[in-house]
C-alpha positions in Angstrom: 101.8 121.8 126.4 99.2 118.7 126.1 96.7 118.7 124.9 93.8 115.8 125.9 91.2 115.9 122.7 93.9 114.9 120.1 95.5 111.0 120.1 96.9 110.2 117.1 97.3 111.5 112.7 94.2 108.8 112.3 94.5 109.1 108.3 96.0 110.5 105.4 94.1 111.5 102.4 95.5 111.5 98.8 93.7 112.3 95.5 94.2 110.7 92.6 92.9 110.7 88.9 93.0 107.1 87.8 91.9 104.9 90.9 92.3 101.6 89.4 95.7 102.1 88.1 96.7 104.0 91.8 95.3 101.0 93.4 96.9 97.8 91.3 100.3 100.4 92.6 99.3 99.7 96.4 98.8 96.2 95.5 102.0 95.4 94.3 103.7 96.8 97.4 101.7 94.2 99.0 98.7 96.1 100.8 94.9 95.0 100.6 92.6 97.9 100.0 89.2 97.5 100.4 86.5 98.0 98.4 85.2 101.4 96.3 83.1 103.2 99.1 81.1 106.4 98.2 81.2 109.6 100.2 78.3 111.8 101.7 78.5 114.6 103.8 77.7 118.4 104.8 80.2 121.4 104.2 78.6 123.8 107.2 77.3 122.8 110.3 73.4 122.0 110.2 73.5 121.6 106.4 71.9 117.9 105.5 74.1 115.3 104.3 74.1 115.1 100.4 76.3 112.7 97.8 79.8 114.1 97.3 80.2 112.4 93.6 83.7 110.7 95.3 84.5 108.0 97.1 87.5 106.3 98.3 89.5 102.8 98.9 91.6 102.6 101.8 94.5 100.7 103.1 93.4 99.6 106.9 95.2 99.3 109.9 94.1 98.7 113.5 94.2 102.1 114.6 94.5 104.6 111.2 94.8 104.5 107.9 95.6 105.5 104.2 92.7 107.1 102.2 92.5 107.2 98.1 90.1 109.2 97.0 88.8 109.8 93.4 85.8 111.0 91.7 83.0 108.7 91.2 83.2 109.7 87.4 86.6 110.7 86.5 85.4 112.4 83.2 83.7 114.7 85.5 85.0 115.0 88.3 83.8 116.4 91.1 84.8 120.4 92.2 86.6 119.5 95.4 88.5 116.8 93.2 89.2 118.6 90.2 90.8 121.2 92.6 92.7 119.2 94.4 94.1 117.6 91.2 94.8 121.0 89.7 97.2 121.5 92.3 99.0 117.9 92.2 98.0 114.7 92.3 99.0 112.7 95.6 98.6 114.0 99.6 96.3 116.1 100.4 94.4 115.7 104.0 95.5 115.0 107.2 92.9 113.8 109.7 94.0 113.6 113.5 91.9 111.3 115.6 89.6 113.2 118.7 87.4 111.6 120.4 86.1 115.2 121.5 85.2 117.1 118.3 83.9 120.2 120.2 86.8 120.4 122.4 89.0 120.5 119.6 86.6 123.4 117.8 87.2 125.2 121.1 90.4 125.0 121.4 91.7 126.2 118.1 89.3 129.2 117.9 90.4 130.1 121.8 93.9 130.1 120.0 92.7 132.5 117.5 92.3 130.1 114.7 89.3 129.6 112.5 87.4 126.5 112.1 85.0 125.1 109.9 82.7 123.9 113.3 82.0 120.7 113.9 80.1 119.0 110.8 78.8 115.2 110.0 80.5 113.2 107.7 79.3 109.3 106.6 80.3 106.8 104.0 78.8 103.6 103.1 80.4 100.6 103.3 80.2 96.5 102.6 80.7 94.7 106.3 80.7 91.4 107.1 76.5 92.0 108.1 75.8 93.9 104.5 75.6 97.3 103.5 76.3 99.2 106.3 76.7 103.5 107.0 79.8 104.7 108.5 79.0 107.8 110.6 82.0 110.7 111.4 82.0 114.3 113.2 84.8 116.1 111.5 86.3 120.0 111.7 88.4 121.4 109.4 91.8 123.7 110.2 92.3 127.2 109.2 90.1 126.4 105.9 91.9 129.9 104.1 95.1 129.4 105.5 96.4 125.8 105.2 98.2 126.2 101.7 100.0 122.5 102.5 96.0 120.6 102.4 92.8 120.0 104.4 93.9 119.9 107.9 91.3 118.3 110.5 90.2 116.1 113.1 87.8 113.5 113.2 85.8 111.7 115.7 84.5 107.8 114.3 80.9 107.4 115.3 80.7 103.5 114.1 84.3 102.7 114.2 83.4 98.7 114.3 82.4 99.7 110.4 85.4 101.3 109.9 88.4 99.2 111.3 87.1 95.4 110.0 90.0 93.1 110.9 89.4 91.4 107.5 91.3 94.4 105.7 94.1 94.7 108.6 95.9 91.9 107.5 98.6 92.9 104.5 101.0 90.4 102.5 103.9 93.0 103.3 103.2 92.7 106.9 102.6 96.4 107.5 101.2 96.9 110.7 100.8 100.6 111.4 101.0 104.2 109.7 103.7 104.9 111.3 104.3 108.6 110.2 103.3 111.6 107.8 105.8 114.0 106.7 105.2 117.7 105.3 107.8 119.6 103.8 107.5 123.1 104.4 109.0 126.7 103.4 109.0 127.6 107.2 109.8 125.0 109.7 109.3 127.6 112.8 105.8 128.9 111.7 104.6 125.6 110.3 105.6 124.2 114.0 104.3 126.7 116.3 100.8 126.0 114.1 101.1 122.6 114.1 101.8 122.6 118.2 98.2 124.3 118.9 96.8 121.8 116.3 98.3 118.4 117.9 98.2 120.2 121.4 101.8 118.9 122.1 105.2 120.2 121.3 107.7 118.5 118.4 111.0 116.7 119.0 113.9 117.6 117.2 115.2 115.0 114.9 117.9 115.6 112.7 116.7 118.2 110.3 112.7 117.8 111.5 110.2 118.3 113.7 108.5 115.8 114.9 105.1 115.5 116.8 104.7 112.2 119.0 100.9 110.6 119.5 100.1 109.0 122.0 97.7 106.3 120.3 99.7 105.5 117.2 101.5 107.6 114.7 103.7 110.9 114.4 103.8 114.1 112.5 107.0 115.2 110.7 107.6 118.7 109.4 110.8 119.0 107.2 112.3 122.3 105.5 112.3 121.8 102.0 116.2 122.9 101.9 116.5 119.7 104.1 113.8 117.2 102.3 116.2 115.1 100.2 117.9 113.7 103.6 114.7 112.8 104.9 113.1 111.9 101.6 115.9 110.9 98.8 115.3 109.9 95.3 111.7 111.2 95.5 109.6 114.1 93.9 107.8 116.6 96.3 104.1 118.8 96.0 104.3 122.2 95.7 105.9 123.6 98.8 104.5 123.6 101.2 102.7 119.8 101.4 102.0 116.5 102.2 105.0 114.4 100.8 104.5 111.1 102.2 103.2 108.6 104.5 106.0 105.7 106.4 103.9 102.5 107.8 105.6 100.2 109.7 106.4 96.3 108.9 107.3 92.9 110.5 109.6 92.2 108.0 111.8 95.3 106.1 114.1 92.6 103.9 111.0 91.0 102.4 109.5 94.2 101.8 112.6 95.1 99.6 112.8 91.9 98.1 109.1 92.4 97.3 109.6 96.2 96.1 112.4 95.2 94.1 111.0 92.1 92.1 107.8 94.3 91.2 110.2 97.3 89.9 110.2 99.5 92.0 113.0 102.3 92.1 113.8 102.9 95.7 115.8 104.7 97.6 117.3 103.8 101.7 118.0 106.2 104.3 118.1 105.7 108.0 116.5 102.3 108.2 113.8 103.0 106.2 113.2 102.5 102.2 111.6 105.1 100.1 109.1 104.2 97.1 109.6 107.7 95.1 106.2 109.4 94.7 106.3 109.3 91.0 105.9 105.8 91.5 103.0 105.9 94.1 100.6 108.2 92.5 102.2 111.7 93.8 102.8 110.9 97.9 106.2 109.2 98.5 105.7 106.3 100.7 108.0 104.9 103.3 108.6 101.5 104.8 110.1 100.7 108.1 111.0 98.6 110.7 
């Protein structure tokens, strides 16, 4: 099974409640986030596009990306936030890239899944020419029966706004988000869904499931009976969830030296090092090679 209208996880959201202190967190593991961008958008297809009282900041890569989000006031935040929060603080969206929307829409519901339809998203932004508005078509996955976050694709409208080279570049030499893992209570079920999501089939790995893009990126699904071998030394969400992100780097011993010097309490496993989630504002985040 392939699948032609999804080609990579394009971005991981997480929500957290204090942004600057989540942010000076990312910093010291050496990534450049850019700056506070506010969020507008529709819930239902022809609905007009209204202020979402959020915004996020974003660690950038080439191809995808890691999305904070908060509340633009954190004293009140905003209903989708506050929800999110009430359930745990850390990963809670995964966005796969489509360049075909619709397709993807079609697809799912063909499969017997319900969608959200196909609804505009935008964000403004600072670029390099000023102020500039960062257009998205986005629909959401099974929106009453993803317990483990918001599941959806996205199609970028103005990607030039989006990926600017001048927040690519990181002092820990990540290149890449290289993987998203979910820990789950039923690796079959959460697979056979996850196969007419991505349109491709997992790969066995150890004690996961893994779904291979073909643009940049994979999907890992984990029992949770398995988790610690996959993710020691680290706290997960409720079960089932998004437990972390891995992006990839040029240099894994500076990264350590880097993690270690700043305090860090890792963990190593397989060639990769594991920043507990505790320490990363509730998703687990993974460095490797």
């Amino acid at each position: 099974m392939s699948a032609a209208d999804i080609d990579s996880v394009n971005h991981v959201g997480m929500a957290v409640r204090d942004l600057g202190a989540t942010v000076a967190r990312y910093e010291a593991m050496g990534f450049l986030l850019t700056p506070y961008s506010p969020h507008s958008g529709a819930w239902k297809p022809g609905e007009p596009v209204k202020p979402m009282g959020s915004g996020n900041r974003c660690v950038m890569f080439a191809k995808n990306y890691l999305e904070i989000l908060a509340s633009e006031n954190p004293k009140q935040p905003t209903e989708r936030l506050a929800g999110y929060l009430r359930h745990h603080e850390g990963g809670h969206i995964v966005c796969f890239n489509t360049e075909d929307p619709a397709s993807v829409d079609r697809r799912l519901t063909a499969a017997g899944l319900k969608t959200s339809g196909v609804i505009p998203l935008q964000r403004d932004l600072d670029t390099p020419a000023g102020t500039r508005t960062a257009k998205f078509e986005r629909v959401q996955f099974a929106p009453n029966d993803s317990p483990e976050g918001y599941i959806q694709a996205a199609k970028h409208l103005t990607p030039e706004h989006i990926y600017q080279e001048r927040y690519t570049q990181h002092p820990n030499g990540c290149t890449e988000m290289s993987d998203v893992i979910l820990v789950v209570d039923d690796l079959e079920r959460f697979a056979a869904r996850y196969a007419i999501y991505a349109g491709v089939k997992p790969v066995r790995e150890g004690a996961a499931l893994r779904f291979h893009f073909p643009l940049v990126s994979s999907l890992t699904l984990v029992g949770y009976r398995d988790a610690p071998s996959v993710l020691p030394g680290t706290l997960y969400p409720p079960v089932p969830g998004i437990a972390a992100a891995a992006f990839r780097t040029r240099n894994l011993d500076a990264v350590r030296t880097r993690l270690h010097a700043d305090g860090f309490d890792v963990q190593e496993t397989s060639g990769r090092i594991v920043v507990p989630a505790e320490q990363a504002s509730g998703l687990a985040v993974i460095f490797e090679s």
